[in-house]
C-alpha positions as CSV (number, residue, x, y, z in Angstrom):
1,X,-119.3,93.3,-130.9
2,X,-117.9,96.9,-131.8
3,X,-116.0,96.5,-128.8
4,X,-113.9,93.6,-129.7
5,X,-112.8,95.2,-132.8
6,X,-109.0,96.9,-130.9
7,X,-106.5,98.8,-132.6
8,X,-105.0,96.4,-135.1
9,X,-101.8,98.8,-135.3
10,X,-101.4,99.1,-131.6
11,X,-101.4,95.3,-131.1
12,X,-99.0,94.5,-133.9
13,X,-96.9,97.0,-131.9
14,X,-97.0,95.0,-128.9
15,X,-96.0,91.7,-129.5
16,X,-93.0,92.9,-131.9
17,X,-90.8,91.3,-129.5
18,X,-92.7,88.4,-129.4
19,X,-92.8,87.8,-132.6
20,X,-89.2,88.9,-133.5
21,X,-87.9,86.4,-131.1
22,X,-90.4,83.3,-131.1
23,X,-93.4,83.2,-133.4
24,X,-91.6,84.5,-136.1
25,X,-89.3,81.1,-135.8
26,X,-92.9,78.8,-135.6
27,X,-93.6,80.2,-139.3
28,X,-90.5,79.5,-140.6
29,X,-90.1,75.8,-139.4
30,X,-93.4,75.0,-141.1
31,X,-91.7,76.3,-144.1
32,X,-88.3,75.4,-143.7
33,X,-88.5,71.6,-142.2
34,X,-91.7,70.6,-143.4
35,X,-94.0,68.4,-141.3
36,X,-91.3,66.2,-139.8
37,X,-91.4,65.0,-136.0
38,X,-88.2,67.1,-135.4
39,X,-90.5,70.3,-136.5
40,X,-92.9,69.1,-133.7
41,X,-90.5,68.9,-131.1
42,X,-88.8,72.6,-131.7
43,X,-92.2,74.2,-132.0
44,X,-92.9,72.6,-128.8
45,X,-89.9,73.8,-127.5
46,X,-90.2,77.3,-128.9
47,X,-94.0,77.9,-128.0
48,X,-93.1,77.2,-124.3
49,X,-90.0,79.1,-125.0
50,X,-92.3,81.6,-125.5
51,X,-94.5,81.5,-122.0
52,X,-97.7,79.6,-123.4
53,X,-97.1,77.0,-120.8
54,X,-96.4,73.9,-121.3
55,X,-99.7,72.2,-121.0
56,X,-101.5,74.6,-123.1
57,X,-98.7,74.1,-125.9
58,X,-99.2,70.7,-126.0
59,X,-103.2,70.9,-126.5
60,X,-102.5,73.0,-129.2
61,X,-100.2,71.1,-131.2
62,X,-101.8,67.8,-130.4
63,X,-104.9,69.7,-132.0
64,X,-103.1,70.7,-135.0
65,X,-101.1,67.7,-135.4
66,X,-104.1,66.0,-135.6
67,X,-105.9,67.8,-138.4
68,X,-102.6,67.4,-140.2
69,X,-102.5,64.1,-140.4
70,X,-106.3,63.9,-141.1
71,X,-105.0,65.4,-144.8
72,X,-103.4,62.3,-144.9
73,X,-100.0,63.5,-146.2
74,X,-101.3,66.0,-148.2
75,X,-101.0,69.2,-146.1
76,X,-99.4,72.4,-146.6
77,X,-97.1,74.4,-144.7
78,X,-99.6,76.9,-145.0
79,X,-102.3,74.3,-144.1
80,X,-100.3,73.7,-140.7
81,X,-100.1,77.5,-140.2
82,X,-103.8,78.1,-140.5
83,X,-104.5,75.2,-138.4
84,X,-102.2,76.6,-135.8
85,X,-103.6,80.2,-136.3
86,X,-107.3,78.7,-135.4
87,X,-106.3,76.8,-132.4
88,X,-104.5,79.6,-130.8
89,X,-107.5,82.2,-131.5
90,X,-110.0,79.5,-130.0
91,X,-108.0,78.7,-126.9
92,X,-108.1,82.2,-126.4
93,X,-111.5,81.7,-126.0
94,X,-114.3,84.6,-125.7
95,X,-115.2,87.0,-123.8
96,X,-119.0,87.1,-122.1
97,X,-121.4,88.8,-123.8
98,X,-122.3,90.6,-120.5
99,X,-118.7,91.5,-119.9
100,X,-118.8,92.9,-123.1
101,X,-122.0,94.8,-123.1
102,X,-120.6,96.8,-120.1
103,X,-117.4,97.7,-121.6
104,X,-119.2,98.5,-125.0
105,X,-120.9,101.9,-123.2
106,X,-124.6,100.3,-123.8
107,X,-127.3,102.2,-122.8
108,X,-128.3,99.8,-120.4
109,X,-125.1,99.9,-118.4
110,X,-125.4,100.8,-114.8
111,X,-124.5,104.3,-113.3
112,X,-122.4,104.8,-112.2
113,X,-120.5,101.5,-114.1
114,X,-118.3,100.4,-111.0
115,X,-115.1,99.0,-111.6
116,X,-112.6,97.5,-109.3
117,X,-109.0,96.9,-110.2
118,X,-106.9,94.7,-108.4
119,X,-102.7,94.0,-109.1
120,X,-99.4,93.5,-107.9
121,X,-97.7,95.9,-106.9
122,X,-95.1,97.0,-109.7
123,X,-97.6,95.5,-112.2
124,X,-98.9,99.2,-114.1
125,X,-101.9,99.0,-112.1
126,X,-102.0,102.7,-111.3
127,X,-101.0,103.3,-114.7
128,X,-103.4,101.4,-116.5
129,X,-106.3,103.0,-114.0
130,X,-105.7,105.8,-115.4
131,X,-105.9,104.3,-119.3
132,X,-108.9,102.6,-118.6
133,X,-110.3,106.6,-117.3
134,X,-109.0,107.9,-120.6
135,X,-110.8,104.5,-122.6
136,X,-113.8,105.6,-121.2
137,X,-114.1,109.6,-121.2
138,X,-113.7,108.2,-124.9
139,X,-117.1,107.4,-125.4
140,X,-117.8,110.1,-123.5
141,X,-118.3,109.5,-119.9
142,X,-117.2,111.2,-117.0
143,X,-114.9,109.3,-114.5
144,X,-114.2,109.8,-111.0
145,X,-111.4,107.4,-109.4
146,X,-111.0,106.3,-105.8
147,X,-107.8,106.4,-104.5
148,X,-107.8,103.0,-102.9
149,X,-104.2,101.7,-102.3
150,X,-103.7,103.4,-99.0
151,X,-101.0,101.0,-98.0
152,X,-98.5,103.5,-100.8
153,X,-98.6,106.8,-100.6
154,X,-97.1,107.3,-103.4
155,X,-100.0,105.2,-105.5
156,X,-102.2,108.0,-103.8
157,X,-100.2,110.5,-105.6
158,X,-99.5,108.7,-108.7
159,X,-103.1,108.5,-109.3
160,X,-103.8,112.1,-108.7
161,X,-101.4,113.3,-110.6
162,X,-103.2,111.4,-113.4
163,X,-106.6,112.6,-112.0
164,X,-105.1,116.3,-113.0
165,X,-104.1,114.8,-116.7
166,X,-107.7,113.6,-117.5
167,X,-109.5,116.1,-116.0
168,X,-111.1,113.4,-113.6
169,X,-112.0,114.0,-109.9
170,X,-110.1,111.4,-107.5
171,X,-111.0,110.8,-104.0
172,X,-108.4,110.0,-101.5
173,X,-108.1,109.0,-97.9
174,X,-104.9,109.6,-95.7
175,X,-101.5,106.9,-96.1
176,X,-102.8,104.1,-94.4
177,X,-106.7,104.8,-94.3
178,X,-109.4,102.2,-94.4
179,X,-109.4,101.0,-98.2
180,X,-113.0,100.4,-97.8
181,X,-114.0,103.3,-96.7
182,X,-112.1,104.7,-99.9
183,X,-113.8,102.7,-101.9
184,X,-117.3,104.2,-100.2
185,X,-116.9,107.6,-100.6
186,X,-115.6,107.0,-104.4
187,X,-118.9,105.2,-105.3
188,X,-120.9,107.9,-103.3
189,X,-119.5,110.9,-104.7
190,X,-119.8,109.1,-107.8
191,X,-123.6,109.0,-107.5
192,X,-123.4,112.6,-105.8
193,X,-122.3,113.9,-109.3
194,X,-123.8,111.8,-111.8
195,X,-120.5,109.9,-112.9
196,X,-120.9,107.6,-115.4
197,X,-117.7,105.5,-114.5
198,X,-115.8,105.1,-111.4
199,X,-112.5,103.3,-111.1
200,X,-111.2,102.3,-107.7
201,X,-107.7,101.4,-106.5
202,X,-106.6,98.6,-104.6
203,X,-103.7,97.5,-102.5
204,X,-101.3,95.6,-104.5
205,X,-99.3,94.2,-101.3
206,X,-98.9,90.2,-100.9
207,X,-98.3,90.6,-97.0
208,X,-100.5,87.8,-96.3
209,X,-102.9,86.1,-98.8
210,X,-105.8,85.7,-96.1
211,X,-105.4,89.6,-95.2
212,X,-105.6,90.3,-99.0
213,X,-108.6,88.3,-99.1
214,X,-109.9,89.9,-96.2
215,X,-109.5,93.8,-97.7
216,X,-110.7,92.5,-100.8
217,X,-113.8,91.2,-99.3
218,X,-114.3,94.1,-97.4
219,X,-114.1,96.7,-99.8
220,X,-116.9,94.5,-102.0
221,X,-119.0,94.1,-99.1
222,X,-118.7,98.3,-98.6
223,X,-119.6,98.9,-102.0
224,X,-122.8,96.5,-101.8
225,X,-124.6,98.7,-99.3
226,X,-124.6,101.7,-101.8
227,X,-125.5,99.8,-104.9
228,X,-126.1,95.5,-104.6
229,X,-124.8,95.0,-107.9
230,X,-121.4,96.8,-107.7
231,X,-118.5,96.0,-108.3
232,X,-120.1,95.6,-111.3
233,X,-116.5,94.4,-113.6
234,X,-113.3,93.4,-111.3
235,X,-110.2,94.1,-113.2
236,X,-106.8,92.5,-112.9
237,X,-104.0,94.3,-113.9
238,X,-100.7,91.9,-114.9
239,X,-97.3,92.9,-116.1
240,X,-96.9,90.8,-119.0
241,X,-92.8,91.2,-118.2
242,X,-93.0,88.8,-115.4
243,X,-94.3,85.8,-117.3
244,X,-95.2,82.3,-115.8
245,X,-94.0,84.2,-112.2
246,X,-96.8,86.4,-112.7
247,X,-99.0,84.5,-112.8
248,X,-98.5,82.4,-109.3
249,X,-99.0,86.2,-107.7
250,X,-102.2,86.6,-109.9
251,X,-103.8,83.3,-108.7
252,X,-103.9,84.9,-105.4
253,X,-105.9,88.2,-106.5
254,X,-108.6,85.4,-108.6
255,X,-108.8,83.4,-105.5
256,X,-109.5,86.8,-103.5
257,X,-112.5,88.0,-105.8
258,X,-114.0,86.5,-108.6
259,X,-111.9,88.6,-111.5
260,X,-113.8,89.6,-114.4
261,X,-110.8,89.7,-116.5
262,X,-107.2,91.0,-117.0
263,X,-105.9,93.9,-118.3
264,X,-102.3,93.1,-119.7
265,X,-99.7,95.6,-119.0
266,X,-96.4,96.1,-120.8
267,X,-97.0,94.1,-123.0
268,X,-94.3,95.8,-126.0
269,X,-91.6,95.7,-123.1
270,X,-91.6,91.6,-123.4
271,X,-90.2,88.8,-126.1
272,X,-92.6,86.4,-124.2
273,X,-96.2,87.5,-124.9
274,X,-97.3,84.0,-125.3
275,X,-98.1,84.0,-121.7
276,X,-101.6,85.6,-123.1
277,X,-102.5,82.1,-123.6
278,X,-101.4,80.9,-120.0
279,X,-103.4,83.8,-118.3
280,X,-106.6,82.1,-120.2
281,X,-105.4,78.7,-119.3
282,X,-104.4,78.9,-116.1
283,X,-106.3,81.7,-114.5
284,X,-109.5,81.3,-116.6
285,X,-110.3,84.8,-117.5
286,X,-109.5,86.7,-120.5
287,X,-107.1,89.3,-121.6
288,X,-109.6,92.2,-122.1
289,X,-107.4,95.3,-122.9
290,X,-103.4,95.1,-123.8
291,X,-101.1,98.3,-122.6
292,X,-98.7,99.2,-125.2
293,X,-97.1,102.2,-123.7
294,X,-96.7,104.3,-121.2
295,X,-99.0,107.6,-122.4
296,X,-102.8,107.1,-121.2
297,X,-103.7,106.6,-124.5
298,X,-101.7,103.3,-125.0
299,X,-104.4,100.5,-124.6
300,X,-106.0,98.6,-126.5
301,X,-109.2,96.1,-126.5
302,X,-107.9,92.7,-126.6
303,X,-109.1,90.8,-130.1
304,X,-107.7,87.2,-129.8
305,X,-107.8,87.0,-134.0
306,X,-106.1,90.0,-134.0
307,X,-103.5,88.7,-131.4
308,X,-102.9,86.0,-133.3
309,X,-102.5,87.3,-136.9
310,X,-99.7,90.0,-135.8
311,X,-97.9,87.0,-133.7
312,X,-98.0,84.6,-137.2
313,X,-97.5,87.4,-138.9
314,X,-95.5,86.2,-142.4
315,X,-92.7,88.7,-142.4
316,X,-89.7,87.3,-143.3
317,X,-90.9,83.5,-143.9
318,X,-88.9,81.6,-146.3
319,X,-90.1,79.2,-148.5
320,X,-88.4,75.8,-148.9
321,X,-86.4,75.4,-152.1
């Protein structure tokens, strides 16, 4: 899938930290201690270090530990590395083909393609609303974005202001408004002027799980009138800073509507990017687009093998004497 192919430089950009200060360690101890049960315990102890969760970590290793011992003292240090490398990739897991077909551009993709993004506040979700415009003018589509945080006016204005950037129209309520109703004229205008994508906003407020559910709810129900199918992808947007935390404010947005997948903000401003493998485990969607900066160019497909390869990268591995 064309789409799953993401900017290999971009991504080894983004875990840098991660890598620096975990992964980088994982390579070395395969090299450096052998395959010991002491090396067991510190990878353990590193890879949840490292926010893969602790359950996920030891599935992994149990895996790999496992086809180590199946060599019957005859693996590698590399052998153990590879092993690793294939287990994290597949716990990644994959993404839908349907998921994918949508955000491929395929011909047969609705319009206008509705997306809903849901977040925390504080978590890039504006931000990344406005990268996910840019990632789709890119294969040439117009985009028209609905302004549907009312509860901040200054989301209102933040997305606007990007609206201006990009050249996309963005319809906007007053502070306060109906979010539904938002979310309603966005879609309507969208089909008004043949828009081939359009991204609405939502509240990012925690004031009460059942009201979030509610609006949520509400604003799906809304957009069902004009077109049954939509929303036809439901975005989350997490800030990959806040770790394991994170994700207990996620589970509420995923138990609110039925998340297509993530798209994983900030993830260059964090050491512990390992928590890409906890938002798979624990949430049960995937990562489907990484932010590496803050311009609204900086995102990137997510590609688990990628992902992988840049974390186990071999820089600086020492071999044992």
């Amino acid at each position: 899938m064309p789409w799953l192919f993401g900017r290999k430089k971009s991504t080894e950009e983004g875990v840098k930290r991660t890598r620096d200060a975990w992964f980088g360690r994982v390579v070395r101890l395969f090299h450096t201690r052998g395959l010991g049960e002491e090396t067991w315990e510190e990878l353990e102890e590193t890879l949840v270090s490292a926010d893969v969760g602790m359950r996920t970590t030891q599935a992994i290793l149990g895996r790999v530990r496992e086809l180590v011992k199946a060599r019957e003292g005859k693996a590698t240090a590399e052998d153990a590395v590879q092993a690793l490398r294939e287990e994290m990739t597949a716990a990644l897991g994959e993404v839908s083909e349907g998921v994918a077909g949508l955000l491929e551009g395929k011909e047969a993709r609705p319009k206008p393609l509705v997306v809903l993004v849901v977040g925390v506040n504080g978590s890039g979700k504006t931000t990344s609303i406005a990268k996910l415009a840019r990632y789709f003018q890119e294969q040439g589509g117009q985009v028209l974005l609905g302004a549907g945080d009312t509860f901040r006016a200054a989301a209102i204005d933040q997305l606007q202001v990007w609206g201006q950037r990009l050249g996309a129209e963005v319809v906007a309520h007053q502070q306060g408004g109906d979010p539904a109703a938002v979310a309603f004229d966005a879609l309507q205008a969208g089909v008004a002027r043949s828009a081939d994508v359009v991204i609405i906003d939502t509240a990012g407020r925690l004031h009460s799980k059942q009201n979030l559910m509610d609006e949520l709810r509400k604003v799906r129900r809304v957009l069902s009138r004009l077109d049954p199918s939509a929303p036809h992808l439901t975005l989350l947007v997490l800030d990959a800073t806040t770790g394991q935390n994170g994700l207990a404010q996620a589970r509420a947005f995923t138990e609110a509507v039925a998340c297509d997948g993530v798209v994983l903000a900030k993830l260059d401003g964090t050491a512990k990017g390992g928590v890409v493998f906890s938002i798979r485990q624990e949430l049960g969607v995937p990562v489907l687009f990484i932010g590496t900066g803050e311009k609204a160019e900086d995102l990137s497909p997510f590609n688990p093998q990628q992902f992988v390869e840049a974390l186990l990268s071999p820089t600086g591995v020492e071999t044992a004497a």
